[in-house]
C-alpha positions as CSV (number, residue, x, y, z in Angstrom):
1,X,0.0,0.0,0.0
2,X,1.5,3.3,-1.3
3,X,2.1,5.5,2.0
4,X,1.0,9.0,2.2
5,X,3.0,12.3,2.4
6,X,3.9,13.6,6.0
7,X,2.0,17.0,6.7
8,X,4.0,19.4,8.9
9,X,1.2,20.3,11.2
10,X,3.0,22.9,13.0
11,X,0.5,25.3,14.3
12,X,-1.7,23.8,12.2
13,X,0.2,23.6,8.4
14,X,-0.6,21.8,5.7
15,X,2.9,21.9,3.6
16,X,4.5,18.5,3.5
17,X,7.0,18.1,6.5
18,X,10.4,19.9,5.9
19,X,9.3,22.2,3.4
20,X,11.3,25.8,3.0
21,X,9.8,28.3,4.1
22,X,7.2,29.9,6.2
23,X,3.8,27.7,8.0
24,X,0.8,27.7,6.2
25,X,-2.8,26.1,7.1
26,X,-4.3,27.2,4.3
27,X,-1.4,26.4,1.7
28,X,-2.4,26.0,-2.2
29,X,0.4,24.0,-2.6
30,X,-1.8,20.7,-3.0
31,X,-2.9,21.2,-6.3
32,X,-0.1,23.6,-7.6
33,X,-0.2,21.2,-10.6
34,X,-3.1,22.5,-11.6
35,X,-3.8,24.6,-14.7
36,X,-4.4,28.5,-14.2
37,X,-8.4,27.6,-15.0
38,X,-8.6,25.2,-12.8
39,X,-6.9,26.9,-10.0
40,X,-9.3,29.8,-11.0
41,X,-12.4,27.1,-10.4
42,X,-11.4,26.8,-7.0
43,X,-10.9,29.9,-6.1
44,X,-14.4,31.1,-7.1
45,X,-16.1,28.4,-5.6
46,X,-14.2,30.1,-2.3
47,X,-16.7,33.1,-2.9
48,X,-19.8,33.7,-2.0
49,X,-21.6,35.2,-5.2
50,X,-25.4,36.2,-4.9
51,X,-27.4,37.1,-8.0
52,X,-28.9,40.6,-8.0
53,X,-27.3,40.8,-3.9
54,X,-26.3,44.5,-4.4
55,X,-30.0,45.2,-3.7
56,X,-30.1,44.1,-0.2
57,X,-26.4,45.4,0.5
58,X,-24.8,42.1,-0.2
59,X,-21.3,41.9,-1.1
60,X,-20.5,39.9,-4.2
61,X,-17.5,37.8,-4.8
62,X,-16.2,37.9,-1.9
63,X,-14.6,34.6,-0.1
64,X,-16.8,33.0,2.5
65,X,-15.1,33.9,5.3
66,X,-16.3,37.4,5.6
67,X,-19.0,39.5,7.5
68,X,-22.6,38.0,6.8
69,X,-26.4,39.8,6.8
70,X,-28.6,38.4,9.0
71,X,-32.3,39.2,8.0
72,X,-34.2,40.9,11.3
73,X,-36.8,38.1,10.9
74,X,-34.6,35.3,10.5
75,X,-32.8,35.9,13.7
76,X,-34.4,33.6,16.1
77,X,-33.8,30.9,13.5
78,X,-29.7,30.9,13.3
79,X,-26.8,30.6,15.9
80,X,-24.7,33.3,16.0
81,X,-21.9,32.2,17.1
82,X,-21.7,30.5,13.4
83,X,-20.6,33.6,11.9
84,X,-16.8,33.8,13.6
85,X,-16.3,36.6,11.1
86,X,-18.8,38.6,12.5
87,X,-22.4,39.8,11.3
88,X,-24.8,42.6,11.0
89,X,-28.2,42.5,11.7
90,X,-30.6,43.9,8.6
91,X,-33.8,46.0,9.2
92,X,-36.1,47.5,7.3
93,X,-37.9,50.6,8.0
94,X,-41.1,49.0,8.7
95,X,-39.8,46.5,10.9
96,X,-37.7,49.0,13.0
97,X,-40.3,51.9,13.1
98,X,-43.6,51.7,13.8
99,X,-44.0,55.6,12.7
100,X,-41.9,58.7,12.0
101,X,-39.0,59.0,14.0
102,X,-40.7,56.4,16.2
103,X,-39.1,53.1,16.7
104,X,-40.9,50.3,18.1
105,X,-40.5,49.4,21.3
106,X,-38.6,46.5,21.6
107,X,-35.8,48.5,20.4
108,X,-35.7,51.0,23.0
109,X,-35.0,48.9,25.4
110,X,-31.5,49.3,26.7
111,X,-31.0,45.5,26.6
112,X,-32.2,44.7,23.0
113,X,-29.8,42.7,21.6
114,X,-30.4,44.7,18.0
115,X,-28.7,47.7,18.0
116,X,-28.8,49.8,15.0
117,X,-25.3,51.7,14.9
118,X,-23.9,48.8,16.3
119,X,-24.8,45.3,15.6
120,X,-27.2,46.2,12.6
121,X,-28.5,48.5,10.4
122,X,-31.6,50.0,8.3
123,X,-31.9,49.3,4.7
124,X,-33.9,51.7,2.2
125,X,-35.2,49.8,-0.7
126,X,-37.6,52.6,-1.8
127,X,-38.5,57.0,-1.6
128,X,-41.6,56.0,-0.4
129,X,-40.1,54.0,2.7
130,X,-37.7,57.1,3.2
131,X,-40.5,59.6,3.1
132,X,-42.7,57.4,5.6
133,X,-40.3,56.2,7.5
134,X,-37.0,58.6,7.7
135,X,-33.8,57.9,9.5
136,X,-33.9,58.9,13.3
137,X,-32.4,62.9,14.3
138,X,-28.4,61.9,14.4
139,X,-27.8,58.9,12.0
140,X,-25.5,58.6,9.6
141,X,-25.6,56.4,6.5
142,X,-23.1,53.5,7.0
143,X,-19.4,53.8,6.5
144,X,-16.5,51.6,7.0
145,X,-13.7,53.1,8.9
146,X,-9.5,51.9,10.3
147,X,-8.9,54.1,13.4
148,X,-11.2,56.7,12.3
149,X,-10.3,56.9,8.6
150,X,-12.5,55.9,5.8
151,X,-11.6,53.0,3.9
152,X,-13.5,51.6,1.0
153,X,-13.2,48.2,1.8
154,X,-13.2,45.4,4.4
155,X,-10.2,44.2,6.1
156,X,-8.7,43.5,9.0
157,X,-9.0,46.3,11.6
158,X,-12.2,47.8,9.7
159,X,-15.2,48.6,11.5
160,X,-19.0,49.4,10.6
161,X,-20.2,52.9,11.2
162,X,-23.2,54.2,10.7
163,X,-26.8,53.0,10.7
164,X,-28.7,52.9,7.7
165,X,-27.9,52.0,3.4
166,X,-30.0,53.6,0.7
167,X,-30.4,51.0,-2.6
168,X,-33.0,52.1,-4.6
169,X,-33.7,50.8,-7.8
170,X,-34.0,52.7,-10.9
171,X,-37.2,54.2,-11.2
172,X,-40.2,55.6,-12.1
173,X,-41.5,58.8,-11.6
174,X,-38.3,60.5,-13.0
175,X,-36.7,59.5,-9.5
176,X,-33.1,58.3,-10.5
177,X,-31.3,55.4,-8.8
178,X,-29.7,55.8,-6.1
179,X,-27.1,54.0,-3.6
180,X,-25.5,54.9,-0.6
181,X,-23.5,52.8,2.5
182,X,-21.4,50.2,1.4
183,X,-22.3,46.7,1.2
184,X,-22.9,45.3,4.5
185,X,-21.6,41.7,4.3
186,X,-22.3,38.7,2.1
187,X,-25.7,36.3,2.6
188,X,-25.4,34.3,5.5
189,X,-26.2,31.0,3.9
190,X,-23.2,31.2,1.5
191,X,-21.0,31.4,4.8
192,X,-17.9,29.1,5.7
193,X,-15.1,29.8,8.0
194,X,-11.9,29.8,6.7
195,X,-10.7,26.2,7.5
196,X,-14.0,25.1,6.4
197,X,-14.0,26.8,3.1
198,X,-10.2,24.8,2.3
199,X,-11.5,21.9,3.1
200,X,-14.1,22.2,0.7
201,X,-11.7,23.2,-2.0
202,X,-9.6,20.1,-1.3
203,X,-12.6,17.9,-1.8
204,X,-13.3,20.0,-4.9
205,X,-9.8,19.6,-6.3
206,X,-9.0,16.2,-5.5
207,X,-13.5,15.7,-7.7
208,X,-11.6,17.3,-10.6
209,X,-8.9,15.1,-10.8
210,X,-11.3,12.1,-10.9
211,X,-13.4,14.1,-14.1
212,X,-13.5,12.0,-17.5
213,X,-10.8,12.7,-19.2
214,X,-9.5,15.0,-16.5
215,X,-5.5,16.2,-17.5
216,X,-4.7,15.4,-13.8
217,X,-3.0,11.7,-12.4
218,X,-3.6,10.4,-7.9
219,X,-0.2,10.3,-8.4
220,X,0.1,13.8,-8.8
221,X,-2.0,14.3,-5.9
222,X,-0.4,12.3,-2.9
223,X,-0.1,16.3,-1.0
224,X,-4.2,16.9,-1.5
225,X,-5.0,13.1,-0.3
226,X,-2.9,13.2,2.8
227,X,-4.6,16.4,3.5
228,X,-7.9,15.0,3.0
229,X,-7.0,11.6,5.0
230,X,-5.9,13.9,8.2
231,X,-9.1,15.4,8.6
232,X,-11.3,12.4,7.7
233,X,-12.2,13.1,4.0
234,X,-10.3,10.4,2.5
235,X,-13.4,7.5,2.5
236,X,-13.8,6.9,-1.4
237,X,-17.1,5.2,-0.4
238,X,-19.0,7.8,1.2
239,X,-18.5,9.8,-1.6
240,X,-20.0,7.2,-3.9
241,X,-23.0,6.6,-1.1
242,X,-23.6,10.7,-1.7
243,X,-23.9,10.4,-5.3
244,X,-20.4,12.9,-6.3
245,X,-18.6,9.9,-7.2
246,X,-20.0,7.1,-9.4
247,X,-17.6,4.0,-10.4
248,X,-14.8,6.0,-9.2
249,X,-15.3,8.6,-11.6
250,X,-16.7,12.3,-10.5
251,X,-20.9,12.5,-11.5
252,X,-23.6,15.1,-11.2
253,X,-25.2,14.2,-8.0
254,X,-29.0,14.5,-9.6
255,X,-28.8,13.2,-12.9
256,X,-25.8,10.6,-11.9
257,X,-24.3,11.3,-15.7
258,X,-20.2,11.2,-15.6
259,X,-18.8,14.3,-15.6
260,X,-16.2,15.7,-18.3
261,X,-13.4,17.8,-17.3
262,X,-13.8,19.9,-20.8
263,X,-17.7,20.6,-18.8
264,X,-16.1,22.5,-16.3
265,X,-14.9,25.3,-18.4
266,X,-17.2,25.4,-21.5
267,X,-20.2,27.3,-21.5
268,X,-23.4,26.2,-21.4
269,X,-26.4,26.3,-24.1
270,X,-29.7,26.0,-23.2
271,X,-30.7,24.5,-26.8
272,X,-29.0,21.4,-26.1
273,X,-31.6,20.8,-23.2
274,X,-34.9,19.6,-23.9
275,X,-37.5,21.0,-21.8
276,X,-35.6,24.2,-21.0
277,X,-35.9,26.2,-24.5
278,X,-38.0,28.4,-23.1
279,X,-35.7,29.1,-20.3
280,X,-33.2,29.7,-23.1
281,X,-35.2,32.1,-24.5
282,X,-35.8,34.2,-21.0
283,X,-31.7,34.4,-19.6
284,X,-29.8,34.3,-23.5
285,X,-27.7,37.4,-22.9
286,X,-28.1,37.6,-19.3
287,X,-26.2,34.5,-18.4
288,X,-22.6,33.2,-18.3
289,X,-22.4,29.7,-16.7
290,X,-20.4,27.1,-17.6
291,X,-22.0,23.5,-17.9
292,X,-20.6,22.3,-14.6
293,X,-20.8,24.1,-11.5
294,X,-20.3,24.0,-7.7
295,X,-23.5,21.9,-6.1
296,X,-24.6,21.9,-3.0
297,X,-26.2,18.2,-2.0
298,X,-28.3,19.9,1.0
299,X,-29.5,23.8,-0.1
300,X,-28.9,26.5,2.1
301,X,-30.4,27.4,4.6
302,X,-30.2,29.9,7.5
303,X,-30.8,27.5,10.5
304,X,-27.2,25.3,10.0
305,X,-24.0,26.3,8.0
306,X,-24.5,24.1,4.8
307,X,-21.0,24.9,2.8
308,X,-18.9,22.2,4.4
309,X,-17.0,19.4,2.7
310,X,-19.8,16.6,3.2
311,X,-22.5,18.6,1.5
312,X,-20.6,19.4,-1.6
313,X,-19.6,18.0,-5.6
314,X,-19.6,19.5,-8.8
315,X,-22.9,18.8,-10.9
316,X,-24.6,20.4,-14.3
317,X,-26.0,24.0,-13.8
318,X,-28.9,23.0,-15.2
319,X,-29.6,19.9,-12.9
320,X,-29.1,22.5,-9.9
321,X,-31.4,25.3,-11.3
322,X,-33.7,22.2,-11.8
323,X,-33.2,20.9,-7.9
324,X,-33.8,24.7,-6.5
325,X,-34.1,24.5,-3.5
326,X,-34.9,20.6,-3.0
327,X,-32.5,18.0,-1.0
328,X,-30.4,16.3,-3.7
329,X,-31.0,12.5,-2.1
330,X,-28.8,10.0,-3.3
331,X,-30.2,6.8,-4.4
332,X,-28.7,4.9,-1.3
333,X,-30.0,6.8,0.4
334,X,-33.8,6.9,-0.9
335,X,-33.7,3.1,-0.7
336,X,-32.7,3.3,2.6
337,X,-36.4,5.2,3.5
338,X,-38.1,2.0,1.9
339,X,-40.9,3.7,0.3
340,X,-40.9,1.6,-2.8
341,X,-43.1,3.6,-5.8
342,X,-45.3,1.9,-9.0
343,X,-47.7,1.2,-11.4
344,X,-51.3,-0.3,-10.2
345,X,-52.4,-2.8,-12.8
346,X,-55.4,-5.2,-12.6
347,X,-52.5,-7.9,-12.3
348,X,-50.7,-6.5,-9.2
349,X,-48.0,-3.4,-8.7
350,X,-45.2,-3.1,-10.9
351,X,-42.4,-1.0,-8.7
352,X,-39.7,1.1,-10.3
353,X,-38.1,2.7,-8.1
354,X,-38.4,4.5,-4.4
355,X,-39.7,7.7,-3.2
356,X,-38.0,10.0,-0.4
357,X,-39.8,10.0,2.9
358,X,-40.6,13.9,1.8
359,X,-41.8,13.3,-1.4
360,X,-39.8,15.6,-2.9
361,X,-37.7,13.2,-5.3
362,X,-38.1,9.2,-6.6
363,X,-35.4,7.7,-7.7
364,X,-35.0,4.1,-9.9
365,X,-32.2,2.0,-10.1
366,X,-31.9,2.3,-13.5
367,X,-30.6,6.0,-12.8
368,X,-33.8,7.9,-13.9
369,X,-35.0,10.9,-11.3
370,X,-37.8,12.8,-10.6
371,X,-38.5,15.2,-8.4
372,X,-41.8,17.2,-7.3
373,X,-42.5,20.6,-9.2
374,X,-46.0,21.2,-7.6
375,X,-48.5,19.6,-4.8
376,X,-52.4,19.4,-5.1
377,X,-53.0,22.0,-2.0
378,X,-49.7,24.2,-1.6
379,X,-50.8,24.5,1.9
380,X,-50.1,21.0,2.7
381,X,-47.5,18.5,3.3
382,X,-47.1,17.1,-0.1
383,X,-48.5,13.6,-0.2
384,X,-47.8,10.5,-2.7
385,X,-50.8,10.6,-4.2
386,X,-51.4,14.9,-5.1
387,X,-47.3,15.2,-6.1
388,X,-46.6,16.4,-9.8
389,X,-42.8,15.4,-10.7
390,X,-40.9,16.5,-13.1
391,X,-38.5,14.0,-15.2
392,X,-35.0,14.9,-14.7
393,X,-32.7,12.6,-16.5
394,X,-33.8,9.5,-18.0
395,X,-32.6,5.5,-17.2
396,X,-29.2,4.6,-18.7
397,X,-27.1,2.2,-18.9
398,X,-24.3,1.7,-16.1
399,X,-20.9,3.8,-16.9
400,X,-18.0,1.3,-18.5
401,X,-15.3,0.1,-16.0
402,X,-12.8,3.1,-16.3
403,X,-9.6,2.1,-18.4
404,X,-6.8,0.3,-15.4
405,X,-4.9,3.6,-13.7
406,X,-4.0,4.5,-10.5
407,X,-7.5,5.4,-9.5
408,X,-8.2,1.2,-9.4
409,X,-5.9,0.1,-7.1
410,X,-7.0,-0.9,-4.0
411,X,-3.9,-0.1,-2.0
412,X,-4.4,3.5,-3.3
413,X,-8.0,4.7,-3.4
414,X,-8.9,8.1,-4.4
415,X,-9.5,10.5,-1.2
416,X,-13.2,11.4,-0.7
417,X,-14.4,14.9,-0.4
């Protein structure tokens, strides 16, 4: 059995034992065989990158480990002490005021754990909220200051000052568009820390190595699999249990189809897909995605920190607009709910596959998915009988053995993300 590198671990860093130079946890060296674009791919899938954030004062490419917003009415819902990068607390007008220059009372009181000028802030979305509801005698729109001196970005050192944004969209009534306060932090549900945000882009590294036809060798990457086997990511078969991995070879965890290196950098057409022309027709222009992308096998949510290395592959674009905001289930572990699906005939029930316990996705063993678009009474629980699915990729026939490399032998499995 081939042994593994020795990490330094000195304080923590992840360089191979003896290396020159100075300690580093968070060390790239892993996969510094990697092309530029690749290197690139891992990088942005670091960042946290909300469409149409600037809005709600979100920052936007920006790594994970960074300030978050916490939405006033989603606060009873998370745990703070998450968010070791620290967070601001977002208000509207109307949930802060309760008329002019009147705040409501929960927020006078001295030991309200919402402070606006401190802990959060008031964001104006529109003139009308400004005219009805306008910032209290003395405030300031938000700022970020070093010892007193305005800086324009975040950094170490940098505080929040201030207590309200302006982002109002362009508009009618001859009113122009308007922004002031910088962005307040990024959305909390994109948040990782920064350990937890490298170990997600090991376990993305060492997924695009295992891509058909990837340019990349596990021989090349004995550094990135000893990192991954000292913090517990190195069990190929979890990996394939969580759909990511499928015959040894990196798959899109809805659809299950292989995944081609070349997918991770070419851009994707619409046309190609059938069922989504019409999308095609409504983003053409407006869109830049290439065919693969970062997936989430869990969406996120506010009430637990969902970027982490278990909860993450790279999948089609198109199979994650399609999932929204659904549980990816893999098929191990929808047959592990026993809630075997079929056809009623006047002979008996023919089964094809098995349901999740939240009928939100069946599954067959042939590879087909589908997964619910619409229930009978949206007001319900969905149940088996009222759900509507949608037909997400169709049966087909098990991937070929890959060709006898590296990746086979049993004394040298590849490292799990």
């Amino acid at each position: 059995m081939n042994k593994l590198p020795d990490l330094c671990l000195h304080e923590g860093c992840r360089k191979l034992k003896g290396h020159p130079g100075a300690h580093n946890k968070y060390s790239t060296e892993a996969w510094r065989f990697f092309q530029d674009k690749d290197a690139k791919k891992l990088t942005k899938a670091g960042f946290a990158t909300p469409r149409g954030g600037a809005k709600g004062a979100y920052q936007n490419h920006v790594v994970r480990s960074n300030k978050v917003i916490i939405p006033y009415e989603r606060l009873e819902s998370v745990d703070l002490n998450n968010y070791r990068d620290g967070y601001n607390i977002r208000l509207l007008p109307e949930q802060y005021f309760e008329g002019s220059h009147q705040p409501r009372a929960q927020f006078q009181d001295a030991a309200s754990p919402v402070k606006v000028g401190k802990n959060a802030f008031v964001l104006y979305r529109t003139y009308e909220s400004l005219k009805v509801f306008p910032p209290m005698r003395g405030w300031k729109v938000r700022s970020l200051r070093r010892d007193g001196v305005a800086v324009s970005e975040r950094g170490p050192d940098v505080n929040d000052v201030g207590h309200y944004v302006l982002r109002f969209a362009t508009a009618g009534q001859g009113k122009p568009k308007r922004s002031e306060g910088p962005p307040q932090g990024l959305f909390a549900t994109e948040y990782a820390d920064e350990e937890t945000n490298f170990l997600c882009k090991c376990v993305l590294a060492w997924l695009i190595i295992q891509a058909v036809d990837s340019p990349y060798t596990l021989a090349q990457a004995g550094h990135l699999k000893a990192i991954l086997a000292h913090h517990g990511l190195g069990e190929v078969a979890r990996y394939e249990n969580a759909g990511v991995l499928r015959h040894g070879l990196t798959c899109c965890p809805l659809c299950l189809r292989l995944l081609n290196y070349r997918e991770l950098h070419e851009m994707i057409g619409f046309e190609e897909e059938s069922g989504l022309q019409n999308a095609a027709q409504q983003v053409e222009g407006a869109t830049r995605s290439t065919i693969v992308n970062l997936f989430h096998l869990r969406p996120l949510i506010y009430h637990s920190l969902v970027h982490i290395p278990e909860n993450l592959g790279w999948g089609h674009a198109i199979c994650n607009t399609r999932l929204g905001q659904r549980p990816c289930y893999s098929l191990n572990e929808i047959i592990e709910m026993k809630r075997k699906v079929g056809f009623v005939f006047e002979e008996g029930i023919e089964t094809f596959g098995w349901m999740s316990k939240d009928s939100l996705m069946i599954r067959s063993a042939d590879g087909a998915v589908w997964i619910q678009i619409s229930t009978a009474d949206l007001s319900e629980a969905p149940h088996p009988t009222e759900v509507v699915f949608d037909a997400v990729a169709e049966p087909m026939p098990p991937a070929p053995p890959p060709p006898p490399t590296e990746r086979d032998q049993p004394e040298d499995p590849p490292v799990k993300s």
